[in-house]
C-alpha positions in Angstrom: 94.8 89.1 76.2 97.5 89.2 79.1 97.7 86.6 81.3 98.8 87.3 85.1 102.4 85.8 84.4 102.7 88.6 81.6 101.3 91.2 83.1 103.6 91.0 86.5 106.5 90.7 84.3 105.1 94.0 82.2 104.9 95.8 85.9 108.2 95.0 87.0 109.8 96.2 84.3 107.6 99.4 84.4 108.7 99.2 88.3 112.3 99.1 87.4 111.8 102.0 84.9 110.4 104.0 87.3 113.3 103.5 89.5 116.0 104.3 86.6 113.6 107.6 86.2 113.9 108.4 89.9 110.6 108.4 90.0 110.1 106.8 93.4 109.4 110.3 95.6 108.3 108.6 99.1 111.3 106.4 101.0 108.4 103.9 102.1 107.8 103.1 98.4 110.9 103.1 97.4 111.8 100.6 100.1 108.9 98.2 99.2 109.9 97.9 96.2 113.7 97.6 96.8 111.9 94.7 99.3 110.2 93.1 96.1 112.8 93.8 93.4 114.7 91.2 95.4 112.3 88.9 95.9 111.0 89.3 92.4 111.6 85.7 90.6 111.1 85.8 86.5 110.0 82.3 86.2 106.9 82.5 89.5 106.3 86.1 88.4 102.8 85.5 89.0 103.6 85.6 92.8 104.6 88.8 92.9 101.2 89.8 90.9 99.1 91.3 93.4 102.3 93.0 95.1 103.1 94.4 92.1 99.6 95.8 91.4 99.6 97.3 95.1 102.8 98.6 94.5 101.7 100.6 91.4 98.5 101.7 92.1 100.1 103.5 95.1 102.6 105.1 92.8 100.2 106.2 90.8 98.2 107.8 93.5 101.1 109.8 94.8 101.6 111.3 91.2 105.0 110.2 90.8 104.1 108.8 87.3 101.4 111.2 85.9 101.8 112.1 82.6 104.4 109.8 81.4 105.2 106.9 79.4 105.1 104.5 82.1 101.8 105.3 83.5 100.4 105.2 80.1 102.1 101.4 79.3 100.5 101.0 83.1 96.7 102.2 82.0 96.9 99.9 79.0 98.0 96.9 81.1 95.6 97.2 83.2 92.5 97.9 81.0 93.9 94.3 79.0 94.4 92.6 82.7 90.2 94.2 83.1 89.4 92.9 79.8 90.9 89.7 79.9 89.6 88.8 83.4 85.9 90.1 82.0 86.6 87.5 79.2 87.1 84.5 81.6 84.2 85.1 83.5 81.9 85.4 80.6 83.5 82.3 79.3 82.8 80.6 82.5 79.4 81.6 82.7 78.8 80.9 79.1 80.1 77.1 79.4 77.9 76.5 82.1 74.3 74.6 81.3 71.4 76.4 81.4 69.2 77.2 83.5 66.3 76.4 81.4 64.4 73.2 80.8 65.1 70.7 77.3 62.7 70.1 76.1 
């Protein structure tokens, strides 16, 4: 299970690999990120979450990462981000009293 906190640290870091790797094709991107690499604070990384996710899931779409090592540590984060998410809600659900009547 990855919390939010984990996995924004995880996408930075994958971020900043993909930086090392030149992988950032489009200026705009490259410029957000630049924009959030700055702003990017370890300790309230959860802040930065949904930015982050934005920021990937575009870099992604323009192909910049297919095939490599960070898209598939990105696939994996997300699918336990999915999961983990899918495992709160059950659990919320689950704690809640029923519906039914006690007899």
């Amino acid at each position: 299970m990855m919390t939010r906190d984990e996995q924004a640290r995880l996408l930075f870091t994958l971020l900043d690999a993909a930086e090392g790797e030149s992988r950032f094709r489009d200026p705009a991107i490259a410029e957000r990120w630049l924009s959030l690499k700055a702003r990017f604070d370890n300790a309230r990384s959860e802040n930065s979450h949904s930015a982050l996710v934005e920021l990937f899931e575009e870099l992604d779409r323009t192909g910049a990462i297919t095939g490599t090592w960070i898209q598939a540590r990105w696939f994996a984060a997300k699918a336990r981000g999915e999961n983990s998410t899918r495992r709160k809600e059950h659990q919320t659900l689950a704690g809640r009293p029923s519906d039914r009547a006690v007899n």
